[in-house]
C-alpha positions as CSV (number, residue, x, y, z in Angstrom):
1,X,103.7,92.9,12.1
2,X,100.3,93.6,11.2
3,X,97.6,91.1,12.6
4,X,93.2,90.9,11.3
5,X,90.8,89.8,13.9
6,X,86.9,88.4,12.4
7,X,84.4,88.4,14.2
8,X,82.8,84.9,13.8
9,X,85.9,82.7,12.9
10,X,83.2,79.6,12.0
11,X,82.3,81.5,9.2
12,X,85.8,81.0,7.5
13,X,85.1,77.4,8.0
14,X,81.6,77.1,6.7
15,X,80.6,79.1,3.6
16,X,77.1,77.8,4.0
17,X,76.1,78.3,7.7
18,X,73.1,81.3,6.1
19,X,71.5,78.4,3.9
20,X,71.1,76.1,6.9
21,X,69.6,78.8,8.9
22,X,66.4,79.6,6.8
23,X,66.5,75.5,6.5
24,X,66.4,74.9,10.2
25,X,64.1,78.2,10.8
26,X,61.5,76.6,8.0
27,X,61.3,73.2,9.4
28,X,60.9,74.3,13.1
29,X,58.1,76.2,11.6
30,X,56.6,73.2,10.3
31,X,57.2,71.1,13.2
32,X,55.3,73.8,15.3
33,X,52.1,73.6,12.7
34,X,52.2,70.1,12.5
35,X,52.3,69.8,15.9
36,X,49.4,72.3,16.5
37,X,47.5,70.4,14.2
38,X,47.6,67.2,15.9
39,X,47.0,68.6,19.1
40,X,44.0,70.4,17.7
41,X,42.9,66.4,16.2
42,X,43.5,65.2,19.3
43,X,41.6,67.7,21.1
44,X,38.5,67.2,18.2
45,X,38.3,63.7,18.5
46,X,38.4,63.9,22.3
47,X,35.8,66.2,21.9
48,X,33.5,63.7,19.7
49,X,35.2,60.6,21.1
50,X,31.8,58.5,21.1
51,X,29.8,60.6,18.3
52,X,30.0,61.6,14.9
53,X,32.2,64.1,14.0
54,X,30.7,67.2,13.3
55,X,29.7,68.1,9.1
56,X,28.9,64.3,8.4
57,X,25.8,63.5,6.6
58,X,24.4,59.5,5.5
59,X,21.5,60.7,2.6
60,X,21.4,64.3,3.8
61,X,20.4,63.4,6.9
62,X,23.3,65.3,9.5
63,X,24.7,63.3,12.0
64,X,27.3,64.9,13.1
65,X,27.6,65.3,16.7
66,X,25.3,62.3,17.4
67,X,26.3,58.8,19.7
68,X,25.2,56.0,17.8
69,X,21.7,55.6,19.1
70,X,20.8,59.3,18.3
71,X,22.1,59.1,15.0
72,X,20.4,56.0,14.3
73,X,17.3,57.0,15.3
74,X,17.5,60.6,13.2
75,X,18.4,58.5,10.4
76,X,15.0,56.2,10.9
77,X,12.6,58.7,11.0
78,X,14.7,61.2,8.3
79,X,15.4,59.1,5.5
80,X,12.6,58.6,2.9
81,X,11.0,54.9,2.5
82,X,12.9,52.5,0.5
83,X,10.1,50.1,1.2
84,X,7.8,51.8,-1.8
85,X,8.2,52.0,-5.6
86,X,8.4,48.6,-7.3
87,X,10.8,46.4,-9.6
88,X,9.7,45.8,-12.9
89,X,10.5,42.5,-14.0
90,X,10.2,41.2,-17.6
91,X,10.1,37.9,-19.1
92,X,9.7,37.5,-22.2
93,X,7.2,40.2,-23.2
94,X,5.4,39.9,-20.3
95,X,5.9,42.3,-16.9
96,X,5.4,41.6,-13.9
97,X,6.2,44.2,-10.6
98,X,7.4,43.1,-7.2
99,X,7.5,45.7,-4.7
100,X,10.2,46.5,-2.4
101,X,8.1,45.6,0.1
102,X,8.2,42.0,-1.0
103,X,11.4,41.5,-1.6
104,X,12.6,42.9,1.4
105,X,14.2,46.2,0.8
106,X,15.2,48.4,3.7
107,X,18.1,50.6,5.3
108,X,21.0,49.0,6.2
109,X,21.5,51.5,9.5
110,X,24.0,50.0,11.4
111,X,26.4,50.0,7.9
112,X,25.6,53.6,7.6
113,X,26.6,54.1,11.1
114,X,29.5,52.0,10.2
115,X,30.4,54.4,7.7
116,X,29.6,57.5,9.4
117,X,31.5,56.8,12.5
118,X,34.4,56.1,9.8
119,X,35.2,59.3,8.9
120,X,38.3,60.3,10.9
121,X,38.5,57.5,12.4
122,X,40.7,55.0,10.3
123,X,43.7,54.4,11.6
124,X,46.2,57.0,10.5
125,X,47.2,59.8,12.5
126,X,48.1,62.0,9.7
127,X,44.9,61.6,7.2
128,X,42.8,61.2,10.4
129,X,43.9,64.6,11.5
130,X,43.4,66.0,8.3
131,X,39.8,64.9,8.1
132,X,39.0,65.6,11.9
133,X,40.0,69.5,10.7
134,X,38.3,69.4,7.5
135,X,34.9,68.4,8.7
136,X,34.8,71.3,11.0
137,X,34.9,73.6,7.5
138,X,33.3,71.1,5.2
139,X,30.3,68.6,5.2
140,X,31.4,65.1,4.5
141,X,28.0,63.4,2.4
142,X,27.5,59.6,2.8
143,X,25.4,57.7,0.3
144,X,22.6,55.8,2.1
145,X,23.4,52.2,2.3
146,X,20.2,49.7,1.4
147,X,20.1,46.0,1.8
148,X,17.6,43.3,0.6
149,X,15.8,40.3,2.5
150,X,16.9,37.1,1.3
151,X,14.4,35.1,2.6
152,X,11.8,37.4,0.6
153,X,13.5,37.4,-2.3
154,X,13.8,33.7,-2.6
155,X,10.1,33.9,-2.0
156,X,9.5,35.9,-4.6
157,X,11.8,34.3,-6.8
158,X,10.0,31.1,-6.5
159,X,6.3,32.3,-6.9
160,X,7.6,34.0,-10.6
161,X,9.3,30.6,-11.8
162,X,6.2,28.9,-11.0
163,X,4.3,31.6,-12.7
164,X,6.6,31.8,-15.7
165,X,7.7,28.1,-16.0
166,X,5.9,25.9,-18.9
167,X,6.1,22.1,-18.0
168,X,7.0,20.3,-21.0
169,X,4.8,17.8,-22.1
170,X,6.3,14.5,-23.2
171,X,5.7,12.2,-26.3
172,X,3.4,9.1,-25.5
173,X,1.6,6.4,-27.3
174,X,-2.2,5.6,-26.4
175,X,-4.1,2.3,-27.9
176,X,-7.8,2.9,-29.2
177,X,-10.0,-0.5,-30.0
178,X,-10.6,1.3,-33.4
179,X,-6.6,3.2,-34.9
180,X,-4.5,0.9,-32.7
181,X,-1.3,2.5,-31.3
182,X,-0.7,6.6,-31.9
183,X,1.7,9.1,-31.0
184,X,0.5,12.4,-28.8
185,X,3.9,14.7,-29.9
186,X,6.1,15.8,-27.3
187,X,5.8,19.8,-26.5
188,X,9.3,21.7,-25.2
189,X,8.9,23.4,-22.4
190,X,10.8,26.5,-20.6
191,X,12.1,28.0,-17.0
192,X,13.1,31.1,-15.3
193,X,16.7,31.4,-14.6
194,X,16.5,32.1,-11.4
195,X,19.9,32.6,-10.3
196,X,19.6,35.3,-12.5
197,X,16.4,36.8,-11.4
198,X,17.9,36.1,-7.4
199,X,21.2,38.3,-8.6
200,X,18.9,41.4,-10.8
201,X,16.5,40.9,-7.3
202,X,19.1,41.7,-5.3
203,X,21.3,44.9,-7.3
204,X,18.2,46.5,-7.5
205,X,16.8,46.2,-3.1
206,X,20.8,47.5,-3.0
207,X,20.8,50.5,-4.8
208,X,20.7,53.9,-2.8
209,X,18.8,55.6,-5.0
210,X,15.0,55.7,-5.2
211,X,14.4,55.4,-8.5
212,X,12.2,52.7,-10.3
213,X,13.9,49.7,-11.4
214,X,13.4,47.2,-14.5
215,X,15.0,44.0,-15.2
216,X,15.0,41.5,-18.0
217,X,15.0,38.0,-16.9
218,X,16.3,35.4,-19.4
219,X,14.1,31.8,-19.8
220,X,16.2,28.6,-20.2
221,X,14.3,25.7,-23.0
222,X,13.0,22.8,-21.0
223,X,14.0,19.7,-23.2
224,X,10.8,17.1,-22.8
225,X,12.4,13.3,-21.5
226,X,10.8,11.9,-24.1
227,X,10.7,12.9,-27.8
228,X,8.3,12.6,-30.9
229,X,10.7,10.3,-32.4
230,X,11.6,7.9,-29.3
231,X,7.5,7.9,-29.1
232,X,7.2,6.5,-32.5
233,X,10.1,3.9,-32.0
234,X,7.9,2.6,-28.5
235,X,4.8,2.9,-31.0
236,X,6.1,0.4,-33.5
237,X,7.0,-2.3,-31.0
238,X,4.2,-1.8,-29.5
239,X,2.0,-2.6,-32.5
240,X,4.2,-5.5,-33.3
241,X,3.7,-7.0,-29.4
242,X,-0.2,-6.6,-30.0
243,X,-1.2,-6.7,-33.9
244,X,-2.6,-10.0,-33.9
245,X,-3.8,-12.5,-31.1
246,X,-1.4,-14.6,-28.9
247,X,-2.4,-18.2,-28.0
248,X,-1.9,-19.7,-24.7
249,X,-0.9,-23.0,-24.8
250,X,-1.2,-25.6,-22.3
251,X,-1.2,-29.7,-23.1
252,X,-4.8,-29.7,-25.4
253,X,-6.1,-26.7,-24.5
254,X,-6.1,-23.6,-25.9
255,X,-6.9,-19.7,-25.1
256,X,-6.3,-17.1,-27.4
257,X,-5.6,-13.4,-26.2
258,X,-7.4,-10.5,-28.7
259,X,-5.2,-7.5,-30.0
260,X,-7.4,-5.9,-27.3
261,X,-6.5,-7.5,-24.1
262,X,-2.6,-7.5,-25.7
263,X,-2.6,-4.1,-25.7
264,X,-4.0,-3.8,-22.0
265,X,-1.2,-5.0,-20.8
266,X,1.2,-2.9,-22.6
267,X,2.5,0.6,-20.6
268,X,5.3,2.8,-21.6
269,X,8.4,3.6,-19.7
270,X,11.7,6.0,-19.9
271,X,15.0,4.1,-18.9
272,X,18.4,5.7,-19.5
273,X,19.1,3.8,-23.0
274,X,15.0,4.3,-24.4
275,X,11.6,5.0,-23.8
276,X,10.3,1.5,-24.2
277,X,6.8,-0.4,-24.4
278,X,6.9,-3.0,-21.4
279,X,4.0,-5.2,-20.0
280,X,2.5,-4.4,-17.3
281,X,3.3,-7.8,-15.3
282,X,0.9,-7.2,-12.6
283,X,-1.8,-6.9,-15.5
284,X,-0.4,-10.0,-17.2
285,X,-0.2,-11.7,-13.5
286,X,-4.3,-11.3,-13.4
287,X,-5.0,-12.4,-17.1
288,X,-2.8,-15.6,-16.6
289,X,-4.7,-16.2,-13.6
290,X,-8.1,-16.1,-15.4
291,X,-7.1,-19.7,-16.9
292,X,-6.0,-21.6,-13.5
293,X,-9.5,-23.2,-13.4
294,X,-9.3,-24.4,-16.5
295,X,-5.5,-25.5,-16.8
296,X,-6.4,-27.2,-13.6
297,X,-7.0,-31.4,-13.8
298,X,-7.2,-32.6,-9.8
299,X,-5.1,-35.3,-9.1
300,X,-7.2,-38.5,-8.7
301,X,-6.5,-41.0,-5.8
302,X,-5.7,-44.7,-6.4
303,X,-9.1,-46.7,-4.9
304,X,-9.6,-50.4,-4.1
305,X,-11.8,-52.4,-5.8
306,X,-13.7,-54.8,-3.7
307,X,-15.5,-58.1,-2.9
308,X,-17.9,-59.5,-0.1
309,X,-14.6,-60.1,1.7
310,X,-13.4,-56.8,1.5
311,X,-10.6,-55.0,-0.7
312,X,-10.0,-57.3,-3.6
313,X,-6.6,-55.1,-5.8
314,X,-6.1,-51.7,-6.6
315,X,-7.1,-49.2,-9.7
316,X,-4.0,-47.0,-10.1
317,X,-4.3,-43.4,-9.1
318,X,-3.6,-40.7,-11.9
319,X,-1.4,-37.4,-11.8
320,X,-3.1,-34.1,-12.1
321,X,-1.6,-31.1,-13.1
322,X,-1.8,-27.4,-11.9
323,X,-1.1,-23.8,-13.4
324,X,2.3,-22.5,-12.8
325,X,1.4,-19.0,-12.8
326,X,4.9,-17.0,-12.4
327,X,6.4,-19.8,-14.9
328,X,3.6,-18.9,-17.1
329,X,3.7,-15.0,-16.4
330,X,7.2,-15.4,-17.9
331,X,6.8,-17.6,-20.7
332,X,3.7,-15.1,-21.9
333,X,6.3,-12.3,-21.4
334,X,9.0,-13.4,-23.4
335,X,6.8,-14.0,-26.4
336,X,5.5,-10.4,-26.0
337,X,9.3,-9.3,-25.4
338,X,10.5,-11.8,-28.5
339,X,7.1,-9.4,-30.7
340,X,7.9,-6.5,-29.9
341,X,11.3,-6.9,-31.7
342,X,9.7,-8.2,-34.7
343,X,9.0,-11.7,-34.3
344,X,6.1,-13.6,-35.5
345,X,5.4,-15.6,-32.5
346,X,1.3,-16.6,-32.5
347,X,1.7,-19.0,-29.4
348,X,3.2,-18.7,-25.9
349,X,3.1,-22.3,-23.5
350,X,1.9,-21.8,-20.2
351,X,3.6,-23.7,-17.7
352,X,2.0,-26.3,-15.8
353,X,2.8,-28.1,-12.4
354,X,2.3,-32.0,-12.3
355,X,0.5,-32.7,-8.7
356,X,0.6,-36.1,-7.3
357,X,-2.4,-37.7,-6.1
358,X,-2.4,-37.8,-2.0
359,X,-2.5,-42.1,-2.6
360,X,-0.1,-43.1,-5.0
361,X,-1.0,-46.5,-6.8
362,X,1.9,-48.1,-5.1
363,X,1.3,-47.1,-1.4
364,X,-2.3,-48.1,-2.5
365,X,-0.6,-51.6,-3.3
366,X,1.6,-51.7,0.2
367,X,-1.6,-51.0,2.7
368,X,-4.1,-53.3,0.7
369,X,-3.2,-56.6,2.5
370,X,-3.3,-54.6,5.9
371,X,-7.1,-53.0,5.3
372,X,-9.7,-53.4,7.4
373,X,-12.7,-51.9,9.0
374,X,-12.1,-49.4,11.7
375,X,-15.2,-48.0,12.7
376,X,-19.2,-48.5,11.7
377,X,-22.3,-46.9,12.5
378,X,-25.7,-47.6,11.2
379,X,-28.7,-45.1,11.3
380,X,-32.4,-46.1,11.3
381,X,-35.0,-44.3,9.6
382,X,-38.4,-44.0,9.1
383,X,-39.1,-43.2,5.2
384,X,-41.3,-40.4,4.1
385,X,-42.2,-37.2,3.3
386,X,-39.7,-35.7,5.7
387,X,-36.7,-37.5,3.7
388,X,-38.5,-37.8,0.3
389,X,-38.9,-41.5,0.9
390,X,-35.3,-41.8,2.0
391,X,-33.8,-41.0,-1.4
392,X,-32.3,-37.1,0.6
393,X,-30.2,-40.0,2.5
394,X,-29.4,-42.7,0.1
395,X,-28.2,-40.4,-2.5
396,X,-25.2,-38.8,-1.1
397,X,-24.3,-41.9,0.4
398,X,-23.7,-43.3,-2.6
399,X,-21.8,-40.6,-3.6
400,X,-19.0,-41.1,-1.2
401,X,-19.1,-44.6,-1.1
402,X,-15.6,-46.2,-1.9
403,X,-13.9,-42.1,-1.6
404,X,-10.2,-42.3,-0.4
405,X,-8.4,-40.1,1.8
406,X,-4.7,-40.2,1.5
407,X,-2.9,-39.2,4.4
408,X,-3.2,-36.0,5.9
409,X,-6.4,-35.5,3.3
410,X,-9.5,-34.1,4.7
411,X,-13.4,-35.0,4.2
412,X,-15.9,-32.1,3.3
413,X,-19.1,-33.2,3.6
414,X,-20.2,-30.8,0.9
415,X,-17.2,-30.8,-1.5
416,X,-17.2,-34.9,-1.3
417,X,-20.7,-34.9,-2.2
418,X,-22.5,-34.2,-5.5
419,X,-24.5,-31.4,-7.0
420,X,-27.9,-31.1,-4.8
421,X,-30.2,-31.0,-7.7
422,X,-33.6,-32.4,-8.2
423,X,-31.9,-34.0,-11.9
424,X,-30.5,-36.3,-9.3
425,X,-33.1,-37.5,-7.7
426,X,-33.7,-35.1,-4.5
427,X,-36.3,-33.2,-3.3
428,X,-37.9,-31.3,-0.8
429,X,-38.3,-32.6,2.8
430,X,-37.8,-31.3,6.2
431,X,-35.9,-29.0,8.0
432,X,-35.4,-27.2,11.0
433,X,-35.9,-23.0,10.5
434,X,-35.8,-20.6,12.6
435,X,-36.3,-23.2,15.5
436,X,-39.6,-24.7,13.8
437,X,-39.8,-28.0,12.0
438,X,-40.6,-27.4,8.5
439,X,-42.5,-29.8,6.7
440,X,-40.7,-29.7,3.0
441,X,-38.7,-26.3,3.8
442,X,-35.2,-27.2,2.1
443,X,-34.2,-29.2,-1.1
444,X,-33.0,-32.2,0.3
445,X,-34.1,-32.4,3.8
446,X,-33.6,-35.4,6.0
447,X,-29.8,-35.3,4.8
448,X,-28.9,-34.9,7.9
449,X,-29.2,-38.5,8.8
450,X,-26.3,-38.7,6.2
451,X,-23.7,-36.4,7.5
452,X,-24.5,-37.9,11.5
453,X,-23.9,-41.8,10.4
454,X,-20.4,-40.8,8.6
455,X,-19.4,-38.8,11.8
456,X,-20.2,-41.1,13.8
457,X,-18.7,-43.8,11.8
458,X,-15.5,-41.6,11.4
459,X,-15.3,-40.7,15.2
460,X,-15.1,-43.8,16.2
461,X,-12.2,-45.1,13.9
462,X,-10.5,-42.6,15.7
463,X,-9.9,-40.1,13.1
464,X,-9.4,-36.4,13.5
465,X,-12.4,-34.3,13.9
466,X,-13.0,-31.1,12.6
467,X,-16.5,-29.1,12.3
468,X,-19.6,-30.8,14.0
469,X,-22.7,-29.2,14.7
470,X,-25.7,-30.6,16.9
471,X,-29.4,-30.1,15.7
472,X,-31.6,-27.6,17.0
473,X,-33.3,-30.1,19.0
474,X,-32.7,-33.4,20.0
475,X,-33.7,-36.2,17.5
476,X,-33.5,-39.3,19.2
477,X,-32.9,-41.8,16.2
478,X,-29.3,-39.8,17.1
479,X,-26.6,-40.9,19.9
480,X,-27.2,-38.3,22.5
481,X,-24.9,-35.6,22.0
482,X,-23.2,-36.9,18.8
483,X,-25.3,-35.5,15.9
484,X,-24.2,-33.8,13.0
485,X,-26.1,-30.9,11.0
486,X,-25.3,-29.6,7.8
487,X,-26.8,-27.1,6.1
488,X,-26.4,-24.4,3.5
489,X,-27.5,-21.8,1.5
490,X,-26.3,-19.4,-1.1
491,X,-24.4,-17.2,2.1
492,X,-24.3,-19.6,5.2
493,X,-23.2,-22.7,5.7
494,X,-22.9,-25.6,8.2
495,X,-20.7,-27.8,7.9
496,X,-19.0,-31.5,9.1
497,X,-15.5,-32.6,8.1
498,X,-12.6,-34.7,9.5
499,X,-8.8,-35.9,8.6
500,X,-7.3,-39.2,7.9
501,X,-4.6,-38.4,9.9
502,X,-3.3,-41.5,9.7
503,X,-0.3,-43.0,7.6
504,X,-2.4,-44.8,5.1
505,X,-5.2,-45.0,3.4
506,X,-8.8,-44.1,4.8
507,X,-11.8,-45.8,2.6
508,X,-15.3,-44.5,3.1
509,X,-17.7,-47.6,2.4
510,X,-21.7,-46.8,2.9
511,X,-24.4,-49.2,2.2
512,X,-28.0,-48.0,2.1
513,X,-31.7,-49.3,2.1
514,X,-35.1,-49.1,2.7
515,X,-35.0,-47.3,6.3
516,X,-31.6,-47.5,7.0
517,X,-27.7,-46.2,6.6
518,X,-24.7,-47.4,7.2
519,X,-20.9,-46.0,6.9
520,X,-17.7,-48.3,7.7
521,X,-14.8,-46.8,7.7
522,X,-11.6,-48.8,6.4
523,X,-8.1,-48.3,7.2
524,X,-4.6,-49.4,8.2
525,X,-4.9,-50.3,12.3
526,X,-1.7,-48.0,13.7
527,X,-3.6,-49.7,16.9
528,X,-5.3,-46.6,18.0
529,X,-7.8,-47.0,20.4
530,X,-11.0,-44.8,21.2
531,X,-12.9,-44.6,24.3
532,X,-16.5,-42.6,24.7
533,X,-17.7,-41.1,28.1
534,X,-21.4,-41.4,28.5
535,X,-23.4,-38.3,27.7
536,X,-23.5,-36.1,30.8
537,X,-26.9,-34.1,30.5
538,X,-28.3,-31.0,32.5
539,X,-30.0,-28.2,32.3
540,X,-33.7,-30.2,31.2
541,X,-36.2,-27.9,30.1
542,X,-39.5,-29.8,29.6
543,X,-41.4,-29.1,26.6
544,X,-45.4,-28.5,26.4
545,X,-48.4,-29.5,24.3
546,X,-50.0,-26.0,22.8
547,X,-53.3,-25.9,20.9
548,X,-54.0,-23.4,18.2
549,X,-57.2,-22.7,16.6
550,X,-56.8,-22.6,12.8
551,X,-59.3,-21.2,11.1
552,X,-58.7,-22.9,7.5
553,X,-59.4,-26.1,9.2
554,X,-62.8,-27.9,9.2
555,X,-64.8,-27.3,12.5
556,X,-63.7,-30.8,14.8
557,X,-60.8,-31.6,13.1
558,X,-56.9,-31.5,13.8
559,X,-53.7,-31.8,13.1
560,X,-50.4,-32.0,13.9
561,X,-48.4,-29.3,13.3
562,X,-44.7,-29.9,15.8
563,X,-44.0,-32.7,18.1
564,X,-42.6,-32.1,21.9
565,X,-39.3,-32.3,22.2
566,X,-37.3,-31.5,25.5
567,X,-34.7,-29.4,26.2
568,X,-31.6,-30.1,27.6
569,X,-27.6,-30.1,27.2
570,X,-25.2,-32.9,27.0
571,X,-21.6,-33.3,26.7
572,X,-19.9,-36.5,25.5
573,X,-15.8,-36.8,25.7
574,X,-13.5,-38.7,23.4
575,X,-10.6,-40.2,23.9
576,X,-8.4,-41.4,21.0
577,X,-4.9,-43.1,22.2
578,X,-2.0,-44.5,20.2
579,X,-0.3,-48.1,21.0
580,X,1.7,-47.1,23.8
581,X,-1.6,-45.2,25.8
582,X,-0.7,-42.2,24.9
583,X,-3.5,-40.0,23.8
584,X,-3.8,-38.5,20.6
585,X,-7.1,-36.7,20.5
586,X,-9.2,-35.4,23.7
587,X,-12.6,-33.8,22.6
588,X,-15.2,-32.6,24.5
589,X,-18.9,-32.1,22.6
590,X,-20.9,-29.6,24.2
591,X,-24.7,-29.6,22.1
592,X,-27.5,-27.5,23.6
593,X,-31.1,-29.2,22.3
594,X,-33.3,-26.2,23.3
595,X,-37.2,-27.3,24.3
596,X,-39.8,-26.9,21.5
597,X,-43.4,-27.0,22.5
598,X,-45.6,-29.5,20.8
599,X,-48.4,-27.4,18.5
600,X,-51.8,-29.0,17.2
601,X,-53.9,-26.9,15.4
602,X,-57.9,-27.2,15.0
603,X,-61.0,-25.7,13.5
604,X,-62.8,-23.8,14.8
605,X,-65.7,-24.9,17.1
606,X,-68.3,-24.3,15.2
């Protein structure tokens, strides 16, 4: 039996054992090479682990090899200036250039650093190997990496659209006294874009390069808010509201308004719907206000008529009437309004207030069986020079004899009296100036005797005081301490008033002759009651006789120039109480008479 031996029995099993071989062989191989090249990765980037890896450039400046702060530092004193060369920016065909200084441009290092210490460094160990190895045979260039300021650029951006923005100018209507109404066109206008300008600003501070850079900057239209057209629409309501004069109407009077005036009043305005003529209302407010005076008719009390008993029946009181000015304001308005869209209107009614008088005829009617006198005072005078023969004192006691105060109504001694004229019988007596007696220094000196009866009179009915004046010096035809100046002039006054503060009427009755003046004062008793301290005086200051040579005199003769009077002060207390004791009024008078030294001045001796 013959037997055959092989040497490698596997080989009868597997035909392709040679194939696998140079397979296995290859791949070991490969597993070897791959393996030395990520040990020799591993070892570079242990090597470099905090620095660039070597062959790496940012804008030709090489880096390789460097820790951050080394390479930043190269890289600040290497690279060239982006800060120079300009941008050119044109609008329209205008150019302006902004350098990079202004806006802002400079290196963005710690990007480029970024960037630099990127390389090799990403992540993956196969591609990080690769480029670990290939930077030790090849340089790896970066581009440099700029970056604009935004805060500069928006500065920048600001200052052109002010430079290259034209307002518009919008459509408005004007009055002259000789055309009337006319139209001034409306003008477009036109903007930057600057969102666009901000964007172009910005590609070109983030370019690497160096190069000059230009940009075109589009202009948007500017539409004016109001037009040529809306302008004439205003223009023609306008002219209607003011083409002829308006009359103001109130009861039987009448004040026209002139084109002129109309058209003062008129302004112009832009709401959402128009641009629309509208009155100015504070203008209108002033011109309305022009013609209170004359609109105005003051109320006029009820009075008494009287006989040698007293009050004898009542003449009826009469209404007045008053401007309402914002009623009128409005009234005036809607006619203008009512014009302007083509009406005709020529008149427009003011309205007017009816005002009551303060004594109605009938509570006139319900206190005349209940009047009588409650308080009098009589002055005595001497008539003369100093009083123009008493007529400074008679006359404006006539003219508030039989005046009525209704309740809560106040006296004024120079409203209540008439004009101080010498057409009514005044003239020129004397007065006290500047501490001197003044023989005929005021128009209607002496009146004084006047004003100091009524107070006194009005006092002691009980009645409300309010201004009150003492004299200069003491008088003594006048109740110590209860004188009462007046005076006036074109910028100074002196006063004396008081209130019926009663709940009825207050009469004023004054009877006059040769020397003398009297006041009673009539009313409804409420039973008040007044009480009068006696004047407390101190503080005397004695005045002297003084002698003063006056040369226009005849040698041995004299005269009198001021009397002596004494100094002193006083102080008199009232006390007004109702019917149960309680007290109303409590005033103190405080008068200061200063001392005025007599004066007679003579010729000379010889």
């Amino acid at each position: 039996m013959t037997s055959i031996t092989f040497a490698n029995p596997r080989a009868l099993l597997l035909p392709g054992a040679p194939r696998r071989g140079l397979l296995t062989g290859f791949f070991g191989t490969l597993a070897v090479g791959l393996l030395m090249l990520v040990g020799a990765s591993l070892s570079l980037a242990a090597t470099f682990d905090g620095r660039i890896l070597p062959g790496v450039q940012v804008g030709g400046v090489a880096v390789g090899g460097l820790d951050r702060s080394a390479a930043a530092s190269l890289l600040q004193s290497e690279l060239p200036s982006v800060a120079d060369g300009a941008v050119t920016v044109v609008v329209g065909g205008t150019s302006v250039e902004v350098s990079n200084a202004d806006i802002g441009r400079s290196y963005d290092v710690d990007a480029m650093l970024d960037a630099a210490f990127g390389i090799g460094r990403n992540g993956n160990v196969l591609t990080d190997g690769v480029a670990r190895l290939r930077s030790l045979a090849h340089h790896t260039g970066l581009l440099p990496i700029t970056q604009p300021n935004q805060a500069a650029i928006n500065h920048v951006v600001g200052q052109l659209a002010a430079q290259f923005s034209v307002a518009p100018v919008n459509a408005s209507v004007t009055w002259d006294a000789a055309t009337g109404f006319d139209v001034s066109p409306a003008t477009e206008g036109s903007r930057l874009d600057r969102d666009a300008l901000r964007q172009d600003l910005i590609a070109a501070a983030s370019r690497p390069d160096l190069e000059p850079a230009t940009i075109s900057v589009p202009t948007i239209p500017v539409t004016p808010t109001v037009s040529t057209a809306e302008a004439r629409v205003a223009m023609t309501a306008s002219g209607w509201m003011a083409d002829a004069p308006l009359v103001l109407v109130a009861g039987d009077s009448e004040f026209p308004i002139e084109p002129a005036a109309l058209a003062a009043l008129v302004t112009f305005e832009r709401t959402d719907a128009a641009y629309l003529p509208v009155v100015n209302q504070t203008a209108l407010t002033t011109l309305v206000e022009r013609y209170a005076a004359q609109v105005e008719r003051k109320p006029k009390n009820a009075e008494f008529t009287w006989n040698a008993a007293g009050v004898s029946g009542v003449v009826p009181g009469v209404e007045g009437r008053a401007l309402d000015v914002p009623g009128s304001v409005r009234s005036v308005l809607r006619a203008l309004q009512d014009r302007a869209g083509g009406s005709q209107r020529p008149i427009a009614s003011l309205a007017v207030l009816t005002t009551q008088p303060a004594l109605s005829t009938h509570a006139a009617k319900a206190a005349m069986p209940n009047m009588r006198r409650l308080g009098t005072w009589t002055t005595y005078y001497v008539p003369g020079e100093g009083n123009y023969w008493g007529a400074n004192i008679s006359i404006p006691a006539w003219d508030i004899d039989k005046l009525t105060l209704g309740p809560g109504e106040w006296f004024d001694f120079w409203d209540d009296i008439g004009p101080i004229t010498t057409a009514r019988g005044y003239g020129y007596g004397g007065a006290i100036i500047n501490g001197r007696s003044v023989k005929n220094g005021a128009l209607a000196g002496g009146i004084c005797s006047t004003s100091t009866t009524l107070f006194n009179a009005a006092m002691r009915a009980g009645l409300e005081i309010g201004e009150r004046t003492n004299h200069y010096y003491y008088i003594s035809r006048y109740p110590t301490g209860l004188d009462a100046t007046v005076f006036a002039t074109d910028t100074y006054e002196v006063n004396m008033t008081f209130r019926n503060d009663t709940a009825n009427p207050i009469v004023i009755r004054s009877y006059t002759g040769y020397g003398f003046v009297r006041f009673d004062v009539w009313g409804v008793s409420d039973g008040r009651t007044v009480a009068l301290s006696a004047p407390i005086t101190s503080n005397p200051r004695a005045a002297h006789e003084t002698t003063v040579v006056n040369t226009s005199l005849a040698p041995g003769t004299s005269r009198r120039v001021e009397y002596p009077h004494d100094g002193f002060d006083a102080v008199v207390t009232r006390w007004v109480r109702d019917s149960s004791g309680k007290v109303i009024w409590e005033n103190t008078w405080f008068s200061h008479y200063s001392a005025v030294n007599g004066i007679t001045e003579v010729g000379p001796s010889s």
